[in-house]
N, CA, C and O of each residue as an XYZ file, in Angstrom:
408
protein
N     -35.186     35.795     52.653
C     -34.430     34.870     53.462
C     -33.781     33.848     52.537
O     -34.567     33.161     51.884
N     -32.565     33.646     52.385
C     -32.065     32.821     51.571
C     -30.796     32.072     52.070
O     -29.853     31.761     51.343
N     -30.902     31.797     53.537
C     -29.834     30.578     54.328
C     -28.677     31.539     54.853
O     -28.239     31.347     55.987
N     -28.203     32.500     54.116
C     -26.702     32.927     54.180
C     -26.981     33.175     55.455
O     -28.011     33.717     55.854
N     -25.647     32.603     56.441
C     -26.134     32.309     58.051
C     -26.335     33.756     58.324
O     -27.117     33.958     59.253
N     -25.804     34.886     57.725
C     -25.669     36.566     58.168
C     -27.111     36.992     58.205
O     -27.541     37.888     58.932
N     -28.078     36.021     57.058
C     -29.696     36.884     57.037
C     -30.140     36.074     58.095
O     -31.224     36.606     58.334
N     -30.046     35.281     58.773
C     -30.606     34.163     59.200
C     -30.847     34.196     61.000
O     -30.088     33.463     61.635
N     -31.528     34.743     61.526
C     -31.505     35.153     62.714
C     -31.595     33.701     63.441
O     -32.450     32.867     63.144
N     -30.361     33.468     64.668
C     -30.733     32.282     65.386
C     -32.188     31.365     65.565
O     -32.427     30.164     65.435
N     -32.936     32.422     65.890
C     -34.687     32.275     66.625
C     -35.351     31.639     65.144
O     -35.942     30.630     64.758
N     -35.136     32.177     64.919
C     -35.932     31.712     63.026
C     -35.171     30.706     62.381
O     -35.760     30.078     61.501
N     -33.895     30.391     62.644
C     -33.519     29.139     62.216
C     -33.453     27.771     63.153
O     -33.167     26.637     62.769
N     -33.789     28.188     64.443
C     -34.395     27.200     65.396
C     -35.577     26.765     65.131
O     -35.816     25.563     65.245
N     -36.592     27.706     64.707
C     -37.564     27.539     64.629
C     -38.423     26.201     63.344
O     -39.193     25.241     63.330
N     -37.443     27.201     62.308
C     -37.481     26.019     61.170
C     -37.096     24.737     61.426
O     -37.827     23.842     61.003
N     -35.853     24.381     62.182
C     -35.247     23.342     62.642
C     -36.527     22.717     63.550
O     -37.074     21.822     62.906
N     -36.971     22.873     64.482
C     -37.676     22.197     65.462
C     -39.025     21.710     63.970
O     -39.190     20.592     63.482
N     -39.584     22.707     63.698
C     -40.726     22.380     62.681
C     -41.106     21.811     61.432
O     -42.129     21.542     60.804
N     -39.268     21.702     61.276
C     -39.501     20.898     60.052
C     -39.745     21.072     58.947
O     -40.178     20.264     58.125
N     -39.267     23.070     58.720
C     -39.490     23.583     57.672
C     -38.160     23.785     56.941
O     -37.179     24.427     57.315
N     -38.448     22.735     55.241
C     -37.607     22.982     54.241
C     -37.786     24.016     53.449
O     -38.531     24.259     52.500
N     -36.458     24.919     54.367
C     -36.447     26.437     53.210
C     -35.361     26.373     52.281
O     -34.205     26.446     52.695
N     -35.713     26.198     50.631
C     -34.676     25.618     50.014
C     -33.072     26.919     49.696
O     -33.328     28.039     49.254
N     -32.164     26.671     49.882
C     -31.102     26.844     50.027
C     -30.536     27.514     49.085
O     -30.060     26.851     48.163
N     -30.386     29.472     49.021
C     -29.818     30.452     48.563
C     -31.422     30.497     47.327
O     -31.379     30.576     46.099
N     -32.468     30.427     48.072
C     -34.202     30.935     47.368
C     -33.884     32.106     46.678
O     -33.369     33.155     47.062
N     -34.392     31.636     45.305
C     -34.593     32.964     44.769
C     -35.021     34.092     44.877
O     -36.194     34.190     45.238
N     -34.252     35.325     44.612
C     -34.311     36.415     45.454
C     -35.966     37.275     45.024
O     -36.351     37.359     43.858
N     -36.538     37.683     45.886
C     -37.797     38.624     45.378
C     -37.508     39.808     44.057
O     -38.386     40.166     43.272
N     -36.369     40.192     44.045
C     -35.896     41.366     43.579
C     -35.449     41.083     42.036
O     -34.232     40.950     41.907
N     -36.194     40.970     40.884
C     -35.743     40.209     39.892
C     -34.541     40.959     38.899
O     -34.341     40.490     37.779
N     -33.960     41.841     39.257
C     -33.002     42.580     38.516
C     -31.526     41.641     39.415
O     -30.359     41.716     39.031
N     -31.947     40.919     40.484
C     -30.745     40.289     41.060
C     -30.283     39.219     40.196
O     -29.124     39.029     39.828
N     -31.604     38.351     39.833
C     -31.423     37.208     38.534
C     -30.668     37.607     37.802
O     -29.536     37.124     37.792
N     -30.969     38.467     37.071
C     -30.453     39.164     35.685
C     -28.535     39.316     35.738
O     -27.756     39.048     34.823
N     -28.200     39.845     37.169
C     -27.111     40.037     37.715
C     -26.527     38.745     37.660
O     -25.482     38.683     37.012
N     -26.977     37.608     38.222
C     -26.443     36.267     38.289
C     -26.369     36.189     36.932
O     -25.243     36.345     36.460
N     -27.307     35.981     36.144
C     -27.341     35.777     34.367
C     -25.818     36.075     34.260
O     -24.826     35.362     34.408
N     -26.003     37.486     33.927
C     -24.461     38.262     33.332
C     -23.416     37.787     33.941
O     -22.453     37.556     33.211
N     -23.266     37.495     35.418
C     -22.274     37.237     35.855
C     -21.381     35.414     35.175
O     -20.201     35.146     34.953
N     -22.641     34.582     35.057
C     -22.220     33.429     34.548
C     -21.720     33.530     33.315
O     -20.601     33.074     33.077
N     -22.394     34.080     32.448
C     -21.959     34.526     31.032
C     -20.602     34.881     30.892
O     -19.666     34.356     30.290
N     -20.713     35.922     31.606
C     -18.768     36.700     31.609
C     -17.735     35.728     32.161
O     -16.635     35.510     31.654
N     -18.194     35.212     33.187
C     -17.210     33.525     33.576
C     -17.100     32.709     32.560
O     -16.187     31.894     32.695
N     -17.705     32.634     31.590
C     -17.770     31.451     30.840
C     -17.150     32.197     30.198
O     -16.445     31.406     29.571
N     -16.840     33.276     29.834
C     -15.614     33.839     28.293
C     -14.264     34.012     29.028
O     -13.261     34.020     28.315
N     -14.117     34.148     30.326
C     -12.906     34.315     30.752
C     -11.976     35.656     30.540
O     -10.825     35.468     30.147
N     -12.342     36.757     30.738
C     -11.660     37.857     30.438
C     -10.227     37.577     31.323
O      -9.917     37.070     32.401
N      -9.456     38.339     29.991
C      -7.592     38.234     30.951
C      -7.180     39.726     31.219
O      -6.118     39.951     31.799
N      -7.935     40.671     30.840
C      -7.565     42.202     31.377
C      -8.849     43.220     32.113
O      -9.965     42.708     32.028
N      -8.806     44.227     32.628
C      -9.948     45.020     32.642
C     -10.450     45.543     31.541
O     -11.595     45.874     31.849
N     -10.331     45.708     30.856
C     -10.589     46.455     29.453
C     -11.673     45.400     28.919
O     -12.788     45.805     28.589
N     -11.330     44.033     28.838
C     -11.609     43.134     28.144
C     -12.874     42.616     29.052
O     -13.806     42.133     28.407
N     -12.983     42.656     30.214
C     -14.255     42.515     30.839
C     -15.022     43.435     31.346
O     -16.027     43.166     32.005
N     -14.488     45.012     31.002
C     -15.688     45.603     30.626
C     -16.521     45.164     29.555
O     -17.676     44.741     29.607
N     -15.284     45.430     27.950
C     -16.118     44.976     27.102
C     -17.302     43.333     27.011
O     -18.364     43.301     26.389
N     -16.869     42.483     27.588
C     -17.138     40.951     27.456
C     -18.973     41.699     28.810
O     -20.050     41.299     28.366
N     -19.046     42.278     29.673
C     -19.514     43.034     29.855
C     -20.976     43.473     29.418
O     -22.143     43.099     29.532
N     -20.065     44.694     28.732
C     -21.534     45.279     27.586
C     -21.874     44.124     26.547
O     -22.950     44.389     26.012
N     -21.284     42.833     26.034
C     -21.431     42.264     25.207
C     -22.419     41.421     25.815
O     -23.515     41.625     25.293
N     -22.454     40.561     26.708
C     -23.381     40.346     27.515
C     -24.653     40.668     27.618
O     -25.732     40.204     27.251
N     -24.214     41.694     28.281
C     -25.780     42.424     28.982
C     -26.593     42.684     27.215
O     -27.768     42.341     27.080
N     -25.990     43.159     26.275
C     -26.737     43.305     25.171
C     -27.340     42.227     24.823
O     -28.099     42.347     23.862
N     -27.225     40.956     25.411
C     -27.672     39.453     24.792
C     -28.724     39.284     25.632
O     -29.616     38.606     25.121
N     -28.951     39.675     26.793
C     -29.963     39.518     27.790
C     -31.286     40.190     27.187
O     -31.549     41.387     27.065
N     -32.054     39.038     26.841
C     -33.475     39.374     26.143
C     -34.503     39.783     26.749
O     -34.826     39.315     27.841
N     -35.185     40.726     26.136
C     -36.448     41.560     27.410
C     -37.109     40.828     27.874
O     -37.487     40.950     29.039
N     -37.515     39.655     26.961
C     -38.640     38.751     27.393
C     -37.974     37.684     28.625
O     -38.604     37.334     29.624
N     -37.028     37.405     28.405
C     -36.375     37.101     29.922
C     -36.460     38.199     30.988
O     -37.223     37.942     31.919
N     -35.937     39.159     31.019
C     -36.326     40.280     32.021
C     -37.890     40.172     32.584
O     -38.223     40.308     33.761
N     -39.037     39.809     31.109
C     -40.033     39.863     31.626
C     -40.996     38.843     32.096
O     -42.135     39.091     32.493
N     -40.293     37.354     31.997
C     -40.848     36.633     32.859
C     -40.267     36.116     34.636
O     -40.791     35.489     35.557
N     -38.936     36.791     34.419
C     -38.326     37.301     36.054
C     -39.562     37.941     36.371
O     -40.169     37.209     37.152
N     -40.362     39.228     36.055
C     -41.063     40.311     36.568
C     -42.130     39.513     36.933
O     -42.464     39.357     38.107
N     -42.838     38.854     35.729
C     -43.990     37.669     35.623
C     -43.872     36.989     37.171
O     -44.702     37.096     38.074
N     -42.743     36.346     37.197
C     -42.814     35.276     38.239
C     -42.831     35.938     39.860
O     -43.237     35.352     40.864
N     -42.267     37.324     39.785
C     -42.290     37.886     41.009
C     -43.780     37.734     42.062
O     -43.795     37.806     43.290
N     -44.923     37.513     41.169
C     -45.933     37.306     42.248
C     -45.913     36.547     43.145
O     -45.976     36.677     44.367
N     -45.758     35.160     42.022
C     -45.579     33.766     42.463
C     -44.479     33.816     43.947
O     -44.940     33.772     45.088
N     -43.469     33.882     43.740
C     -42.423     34.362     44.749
C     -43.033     34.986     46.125
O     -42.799     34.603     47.271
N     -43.749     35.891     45.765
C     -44.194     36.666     46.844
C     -45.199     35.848     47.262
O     -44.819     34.985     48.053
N     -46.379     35.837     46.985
C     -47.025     34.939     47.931
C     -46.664     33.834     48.544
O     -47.071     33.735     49.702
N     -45.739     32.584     47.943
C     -44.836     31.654     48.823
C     -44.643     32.557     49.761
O     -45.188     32.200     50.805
N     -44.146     33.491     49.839
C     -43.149     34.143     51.082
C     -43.788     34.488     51.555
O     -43.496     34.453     52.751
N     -44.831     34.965     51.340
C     -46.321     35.270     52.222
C     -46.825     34.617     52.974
O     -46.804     34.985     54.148
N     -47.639     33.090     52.531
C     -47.639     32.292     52.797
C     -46.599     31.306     53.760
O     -47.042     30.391     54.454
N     -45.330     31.613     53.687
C     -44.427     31.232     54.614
C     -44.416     31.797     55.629
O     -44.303     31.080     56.623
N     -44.516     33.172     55.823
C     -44.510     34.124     56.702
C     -46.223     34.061     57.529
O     -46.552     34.988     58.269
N     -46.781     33.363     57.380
C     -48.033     33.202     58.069
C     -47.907     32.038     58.727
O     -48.461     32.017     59.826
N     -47.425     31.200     58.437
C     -47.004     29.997     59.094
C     -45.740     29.527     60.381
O     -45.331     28.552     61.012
N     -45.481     31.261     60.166
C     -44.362     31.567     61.413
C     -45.250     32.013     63.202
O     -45.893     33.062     63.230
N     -45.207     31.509     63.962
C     -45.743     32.225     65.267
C     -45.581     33.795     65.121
O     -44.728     34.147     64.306
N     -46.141     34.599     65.663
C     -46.226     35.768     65.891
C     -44.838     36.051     66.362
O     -44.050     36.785     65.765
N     -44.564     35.332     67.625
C     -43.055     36.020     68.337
C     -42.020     35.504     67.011
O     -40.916     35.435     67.551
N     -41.878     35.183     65.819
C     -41.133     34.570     65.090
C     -40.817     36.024     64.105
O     -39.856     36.794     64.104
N     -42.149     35.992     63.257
C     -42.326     37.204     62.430
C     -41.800     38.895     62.909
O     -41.780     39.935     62.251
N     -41.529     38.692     63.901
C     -40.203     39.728     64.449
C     -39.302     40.057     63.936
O     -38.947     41.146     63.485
N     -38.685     38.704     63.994
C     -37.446     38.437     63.301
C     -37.027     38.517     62.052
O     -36.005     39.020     61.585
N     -38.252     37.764     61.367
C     -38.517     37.837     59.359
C     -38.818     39.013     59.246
O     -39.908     39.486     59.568
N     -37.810     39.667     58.738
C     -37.706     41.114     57.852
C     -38.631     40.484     56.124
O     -37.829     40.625     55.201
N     -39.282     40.204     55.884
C     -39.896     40.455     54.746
C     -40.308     41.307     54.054
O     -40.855     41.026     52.987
């Protein structure tokens, strides 16, 4: 669940609303190869490619800079992640957790 009004089922964002639950805004995703995606994507913005050619290459140049040990504390942190969401998801009423695709 990460706000974008499209994941965000009415009932479950009423719900938060009435209760007073701060769900912080575009949450990092469970799926840690999505990080990695954001990574590269900022990187390649910041060089500014002016052709296709040139942001393929800018691209592979990139992604080759992306260090395993970053990859592997994305993986690391995935627990952490999950139980919050776990833990969030227990704190929803039953008729709620319907709705939360988790």
């Amino acid at each position: 669940m990460d706000n974008d009004p499209k994941h965000t089922s009415k009932v479950v964002a009423k719900w938060l609303k009435d209760n007073k639950v701060k769900w912080p805004s575009q949450s990092p995703d469970l799926n840690p190869i999505e990080n990695v995606w954001a990574e590269l994507k900022k990187c390649v913005r910041a060089r500014r490619s002016t052709n296709l050619t040139q942001l393929h290459q800018l691209c592979q140049k990139e992604w080759a800079k992306i260090h395993p040990i970053y990859c592997g504390k994305l993986v690391e942190g995935y627990l952490k992640h999950l139980t919050q969401v776990k833990q969030f998801k227990a704190m929803l009423p039953n008729t709620l957790n319907y709705y939360v695709n988790f």
